[in-house]
VMD Tcl script that builds the backbone (N, CA, C; Angstrom):
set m [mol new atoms 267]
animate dup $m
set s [atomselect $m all]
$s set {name element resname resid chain x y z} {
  {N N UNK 1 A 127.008 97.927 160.451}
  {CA C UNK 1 A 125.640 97.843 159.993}
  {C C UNK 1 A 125.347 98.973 159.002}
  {N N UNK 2 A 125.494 100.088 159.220}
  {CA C UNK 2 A 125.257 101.115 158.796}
  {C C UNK 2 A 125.890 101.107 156.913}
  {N N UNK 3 A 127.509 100.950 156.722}
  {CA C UNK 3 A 127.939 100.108 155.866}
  {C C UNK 3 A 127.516 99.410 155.216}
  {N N UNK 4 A 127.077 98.311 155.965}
  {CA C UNK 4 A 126.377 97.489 154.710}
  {C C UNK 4 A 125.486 97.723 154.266}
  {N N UNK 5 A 124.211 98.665 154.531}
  {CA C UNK 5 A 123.547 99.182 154.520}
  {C C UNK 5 A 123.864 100.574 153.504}
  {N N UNK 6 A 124.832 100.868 153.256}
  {CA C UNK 6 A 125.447 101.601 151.859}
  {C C UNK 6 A 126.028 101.210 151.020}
  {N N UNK 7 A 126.646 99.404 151.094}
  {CA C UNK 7 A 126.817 99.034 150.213}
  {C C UNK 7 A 126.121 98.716 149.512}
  {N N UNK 8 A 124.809 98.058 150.023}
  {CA C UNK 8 A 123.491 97.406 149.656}
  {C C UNK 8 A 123.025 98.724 148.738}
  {N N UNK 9 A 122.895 99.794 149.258}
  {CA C UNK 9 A 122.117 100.793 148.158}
  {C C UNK 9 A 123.032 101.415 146.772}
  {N N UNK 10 A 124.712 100.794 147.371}
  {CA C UNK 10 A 125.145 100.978 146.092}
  {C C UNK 10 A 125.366 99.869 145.037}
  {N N UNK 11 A 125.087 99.177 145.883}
  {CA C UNK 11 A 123.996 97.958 144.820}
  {C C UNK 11 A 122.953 97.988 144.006}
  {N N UNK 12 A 122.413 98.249 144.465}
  {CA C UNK 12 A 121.063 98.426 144.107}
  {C C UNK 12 A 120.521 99.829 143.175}
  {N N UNK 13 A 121.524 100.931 142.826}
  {CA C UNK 13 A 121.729 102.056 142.393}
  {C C UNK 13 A 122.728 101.346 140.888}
  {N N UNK 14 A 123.508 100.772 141.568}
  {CA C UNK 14 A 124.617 100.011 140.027}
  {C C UNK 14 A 123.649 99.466 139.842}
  {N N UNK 15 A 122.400 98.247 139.827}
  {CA C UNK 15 A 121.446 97.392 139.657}
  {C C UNK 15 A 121.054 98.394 138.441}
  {N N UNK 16 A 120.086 99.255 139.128}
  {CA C UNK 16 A 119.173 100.498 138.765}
  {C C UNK 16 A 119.639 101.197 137.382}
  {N N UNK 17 A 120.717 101.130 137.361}
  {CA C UNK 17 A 122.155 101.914 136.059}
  {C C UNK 17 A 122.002 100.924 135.083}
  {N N UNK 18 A 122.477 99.653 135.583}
  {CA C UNK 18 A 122.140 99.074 134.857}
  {C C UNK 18 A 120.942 98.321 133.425}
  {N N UNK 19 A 120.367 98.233 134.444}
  {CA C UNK 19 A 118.862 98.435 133.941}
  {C C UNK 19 A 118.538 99.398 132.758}
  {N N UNK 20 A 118.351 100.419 133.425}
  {CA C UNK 20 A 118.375 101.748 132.700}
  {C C UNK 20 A 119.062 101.735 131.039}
  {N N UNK 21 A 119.884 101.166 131.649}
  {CA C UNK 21 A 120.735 101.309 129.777}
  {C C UNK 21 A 120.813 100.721 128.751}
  {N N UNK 22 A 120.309 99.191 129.590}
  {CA C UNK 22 A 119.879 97.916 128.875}
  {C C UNK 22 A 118.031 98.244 128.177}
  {N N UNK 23 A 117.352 99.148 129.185}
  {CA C UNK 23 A 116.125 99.620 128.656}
  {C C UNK 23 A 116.196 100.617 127.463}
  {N N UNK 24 A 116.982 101.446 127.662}
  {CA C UNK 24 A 117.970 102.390 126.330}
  {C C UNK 24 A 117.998 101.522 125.426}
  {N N UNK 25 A 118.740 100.428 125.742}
  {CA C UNK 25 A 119.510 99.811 124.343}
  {C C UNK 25 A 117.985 99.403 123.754}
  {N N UNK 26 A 117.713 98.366 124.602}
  {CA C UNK 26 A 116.065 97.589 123.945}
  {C C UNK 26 A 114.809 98.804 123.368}
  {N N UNK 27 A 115.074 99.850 123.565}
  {CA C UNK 27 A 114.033 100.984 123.386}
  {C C UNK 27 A 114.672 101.381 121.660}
  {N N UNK 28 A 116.030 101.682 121.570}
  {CA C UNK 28 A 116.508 101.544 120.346}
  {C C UNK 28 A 116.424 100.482 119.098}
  {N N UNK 29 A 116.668 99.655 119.888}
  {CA C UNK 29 A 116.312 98.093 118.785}
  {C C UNK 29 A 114.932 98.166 118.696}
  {N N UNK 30 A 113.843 98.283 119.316}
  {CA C UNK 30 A 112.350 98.387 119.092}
  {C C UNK 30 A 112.118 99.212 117.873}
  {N N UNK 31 A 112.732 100.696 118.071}
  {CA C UNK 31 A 112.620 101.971 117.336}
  {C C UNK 31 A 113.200 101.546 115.576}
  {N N UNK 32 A 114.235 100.861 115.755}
  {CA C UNK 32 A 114.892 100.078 114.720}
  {C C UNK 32 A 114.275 98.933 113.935}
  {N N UNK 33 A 113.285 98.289 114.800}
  {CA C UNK 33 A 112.592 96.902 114.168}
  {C C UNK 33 A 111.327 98.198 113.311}
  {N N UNK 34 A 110.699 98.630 114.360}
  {CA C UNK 34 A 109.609 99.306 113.491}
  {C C UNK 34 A 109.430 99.880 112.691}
  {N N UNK 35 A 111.113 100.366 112.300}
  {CA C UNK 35 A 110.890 101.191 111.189}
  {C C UNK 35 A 111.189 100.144 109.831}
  {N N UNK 36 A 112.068 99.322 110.460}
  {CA C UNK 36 A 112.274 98.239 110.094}
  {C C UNK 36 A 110.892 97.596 108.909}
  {N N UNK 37 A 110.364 96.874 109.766}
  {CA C UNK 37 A 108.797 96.441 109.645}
  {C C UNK 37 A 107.953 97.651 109.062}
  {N N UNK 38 A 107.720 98.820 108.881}
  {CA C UNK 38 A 107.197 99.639 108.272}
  {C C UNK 38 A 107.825 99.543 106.360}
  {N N UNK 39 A 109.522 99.921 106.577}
  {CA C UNK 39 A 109.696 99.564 105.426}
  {C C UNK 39 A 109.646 98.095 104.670}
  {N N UNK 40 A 109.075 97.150 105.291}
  {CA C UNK 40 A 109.031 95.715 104.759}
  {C C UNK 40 A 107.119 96.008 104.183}
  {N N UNK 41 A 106.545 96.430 104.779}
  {CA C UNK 41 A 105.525 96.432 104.449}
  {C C UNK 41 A 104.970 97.284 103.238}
  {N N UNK 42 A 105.723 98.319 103.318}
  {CA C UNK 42 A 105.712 99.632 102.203}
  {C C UNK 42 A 106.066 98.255 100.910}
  {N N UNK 43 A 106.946 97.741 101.409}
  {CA C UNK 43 A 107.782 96.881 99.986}
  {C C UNK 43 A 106.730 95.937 99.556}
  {N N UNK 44 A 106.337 94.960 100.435}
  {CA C UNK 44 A 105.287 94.841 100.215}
  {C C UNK 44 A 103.788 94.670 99.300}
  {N N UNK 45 A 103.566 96.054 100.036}
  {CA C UNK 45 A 102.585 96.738 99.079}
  {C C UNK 45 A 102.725 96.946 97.679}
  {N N UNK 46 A 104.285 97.369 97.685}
  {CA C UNK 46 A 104.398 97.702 96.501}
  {C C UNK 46 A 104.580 96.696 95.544}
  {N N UNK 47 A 105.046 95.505 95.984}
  {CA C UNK 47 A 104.979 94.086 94.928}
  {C C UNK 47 A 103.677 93.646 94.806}
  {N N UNK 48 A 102.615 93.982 95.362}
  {CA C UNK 48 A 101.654 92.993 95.637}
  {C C UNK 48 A 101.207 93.984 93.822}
  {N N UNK 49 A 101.465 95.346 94.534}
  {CA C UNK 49 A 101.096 96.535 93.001}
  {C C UNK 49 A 101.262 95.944 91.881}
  {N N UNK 50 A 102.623 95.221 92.107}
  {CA C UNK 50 A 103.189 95.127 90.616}
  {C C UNK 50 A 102.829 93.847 90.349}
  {N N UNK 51 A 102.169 92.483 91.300}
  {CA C UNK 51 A 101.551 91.383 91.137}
  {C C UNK 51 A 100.370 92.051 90.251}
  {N N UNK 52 A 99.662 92.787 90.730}
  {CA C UNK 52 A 98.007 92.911 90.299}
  {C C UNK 52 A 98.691 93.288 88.920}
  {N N UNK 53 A 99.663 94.449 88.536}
  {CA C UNK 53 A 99.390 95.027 87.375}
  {C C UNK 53 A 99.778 93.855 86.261}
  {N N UNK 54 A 100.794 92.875 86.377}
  {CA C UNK 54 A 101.472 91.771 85.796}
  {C C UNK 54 A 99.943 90.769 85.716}
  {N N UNK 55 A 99.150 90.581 86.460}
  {CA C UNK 55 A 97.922 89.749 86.480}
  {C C UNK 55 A 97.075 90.162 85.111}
  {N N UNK 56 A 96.982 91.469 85.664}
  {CA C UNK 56 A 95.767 92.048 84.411}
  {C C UNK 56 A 96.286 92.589 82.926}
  {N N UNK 57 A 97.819 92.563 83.119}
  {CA C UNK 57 A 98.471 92.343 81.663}
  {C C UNK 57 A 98.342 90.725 80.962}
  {N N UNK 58 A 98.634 89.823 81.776}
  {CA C UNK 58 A 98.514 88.985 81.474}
  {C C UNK 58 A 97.029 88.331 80.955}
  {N N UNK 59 A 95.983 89.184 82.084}
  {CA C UNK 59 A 94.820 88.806 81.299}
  {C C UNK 59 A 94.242 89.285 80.036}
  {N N UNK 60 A 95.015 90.255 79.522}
  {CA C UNK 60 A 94.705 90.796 78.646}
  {C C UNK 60 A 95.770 90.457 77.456}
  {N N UNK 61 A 96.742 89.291 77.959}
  {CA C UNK 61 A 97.365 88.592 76.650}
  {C C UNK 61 A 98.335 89.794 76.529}
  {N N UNK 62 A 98.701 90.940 77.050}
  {CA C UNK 62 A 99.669 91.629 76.403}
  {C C UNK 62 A 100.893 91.942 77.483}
  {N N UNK 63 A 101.488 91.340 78.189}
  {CA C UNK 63 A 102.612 91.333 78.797}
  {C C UNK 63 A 103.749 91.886 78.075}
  {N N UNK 64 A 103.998 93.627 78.445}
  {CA C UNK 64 A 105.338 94.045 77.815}
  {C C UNK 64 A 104.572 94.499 76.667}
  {N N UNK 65 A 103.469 94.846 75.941}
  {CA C UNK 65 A 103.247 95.333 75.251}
  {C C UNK 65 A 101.460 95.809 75.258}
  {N N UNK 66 A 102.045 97.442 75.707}
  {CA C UNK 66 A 100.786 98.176 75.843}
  {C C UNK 66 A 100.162 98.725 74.761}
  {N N UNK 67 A 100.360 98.344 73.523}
  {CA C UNK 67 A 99.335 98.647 72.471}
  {C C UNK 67 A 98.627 97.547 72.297}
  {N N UNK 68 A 99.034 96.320 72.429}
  {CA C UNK 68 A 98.060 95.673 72.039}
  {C C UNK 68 A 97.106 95.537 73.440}
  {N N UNK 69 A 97.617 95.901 74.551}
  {CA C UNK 69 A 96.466 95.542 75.840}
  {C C UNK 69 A 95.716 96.963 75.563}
  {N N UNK 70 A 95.932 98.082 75.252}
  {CA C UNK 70 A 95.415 98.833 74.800}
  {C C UNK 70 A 93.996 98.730 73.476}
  {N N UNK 71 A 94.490 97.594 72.725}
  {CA C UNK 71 A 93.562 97.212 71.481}
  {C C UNK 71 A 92.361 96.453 71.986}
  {N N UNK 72 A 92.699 95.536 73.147}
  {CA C UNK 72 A 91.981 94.551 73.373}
  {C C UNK 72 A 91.169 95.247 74.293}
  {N N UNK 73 A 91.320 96.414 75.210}
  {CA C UNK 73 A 90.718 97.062 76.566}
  {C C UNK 73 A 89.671 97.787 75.408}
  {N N UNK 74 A 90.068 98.364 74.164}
  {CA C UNK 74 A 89.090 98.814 73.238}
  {C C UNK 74 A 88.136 98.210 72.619}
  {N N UNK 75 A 88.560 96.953 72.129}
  {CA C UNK 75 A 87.470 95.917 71.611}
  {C C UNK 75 A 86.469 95.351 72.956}
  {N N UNK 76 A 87.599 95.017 74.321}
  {CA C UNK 76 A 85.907 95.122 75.235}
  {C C UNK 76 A 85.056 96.017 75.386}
  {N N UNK 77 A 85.456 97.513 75.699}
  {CA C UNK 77 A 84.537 98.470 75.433}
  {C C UNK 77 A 83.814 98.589 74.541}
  {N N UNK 78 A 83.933 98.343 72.808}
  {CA C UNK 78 A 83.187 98.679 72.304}
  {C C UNK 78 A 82.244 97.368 72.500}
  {N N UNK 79 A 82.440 96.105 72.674}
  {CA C UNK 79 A 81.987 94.897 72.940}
  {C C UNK 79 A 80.353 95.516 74.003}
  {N N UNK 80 A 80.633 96.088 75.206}
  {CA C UNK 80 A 80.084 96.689 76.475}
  {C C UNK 80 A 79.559 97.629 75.995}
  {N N UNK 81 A 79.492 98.088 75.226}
  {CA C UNK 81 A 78.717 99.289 73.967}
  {C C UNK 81 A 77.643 98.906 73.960}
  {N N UNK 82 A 77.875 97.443 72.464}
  {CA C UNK 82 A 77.083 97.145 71.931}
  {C C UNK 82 A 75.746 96.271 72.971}
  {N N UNK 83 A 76.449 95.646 74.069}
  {CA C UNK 83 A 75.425 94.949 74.451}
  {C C UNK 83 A 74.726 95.972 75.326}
  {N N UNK 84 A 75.131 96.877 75.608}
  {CA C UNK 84 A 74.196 98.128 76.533}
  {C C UNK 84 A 72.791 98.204 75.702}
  {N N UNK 85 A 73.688 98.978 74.537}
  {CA C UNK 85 A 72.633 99.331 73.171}
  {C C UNK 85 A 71.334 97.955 73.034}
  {N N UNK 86 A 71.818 97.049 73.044}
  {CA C UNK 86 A 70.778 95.713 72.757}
  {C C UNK 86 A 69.952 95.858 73.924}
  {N N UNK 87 A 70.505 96.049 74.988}
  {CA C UNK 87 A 69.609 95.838 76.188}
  {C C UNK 87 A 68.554 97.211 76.595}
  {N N UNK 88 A 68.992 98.361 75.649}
  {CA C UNK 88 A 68.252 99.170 76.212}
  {C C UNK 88 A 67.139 99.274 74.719}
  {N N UNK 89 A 67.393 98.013 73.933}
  {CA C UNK 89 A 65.834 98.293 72.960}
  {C C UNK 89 A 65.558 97.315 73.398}
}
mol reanalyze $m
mol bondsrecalc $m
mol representation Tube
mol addrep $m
């Protein structure tokens, strides 16, 4: 009786070991996804950046060429000038 009663707890101790290392392993792969998933999101962000900036080149007709989106960002301003000026006589 007594015996089985120490085999049983060295059961249950190998059980326990077990466990334990398999919680190790899964605690690592977690640590691994998140950083994981952190750098997917950084990436992300950073395309969505380069969506917006490709958008508002494009709205401005000058894709790949910043003098002329430069010319045109000037002609709206002075455009936003003039109608200020109208509106404030």
């Amino acid at each position: 009786m007594l015996e089985n009663l120490r085999k049983e707890i060295e059961k249950l101790i190998s059980l326990y070991e077990e466990e334990k290392t398999e919680r190790i392993r899964l605690q690592g792969l977690l640590a691994e996804s998140r950083a994981e998933n952190e750098s997917c999101r950084k990436q992300i962000g950073d395309l969505e950046q380069q969506v917006n900036n490709l958008q508002l080149s494009e709205a401005f007709g000058a894709v790949g060429d910043k003098a002329a989106a430069k010319e045109k960002i000037e002609k709206l301003i002075k455009e936003i000038d003039k109608c200020v000026s109208l509106l404030e006589n």
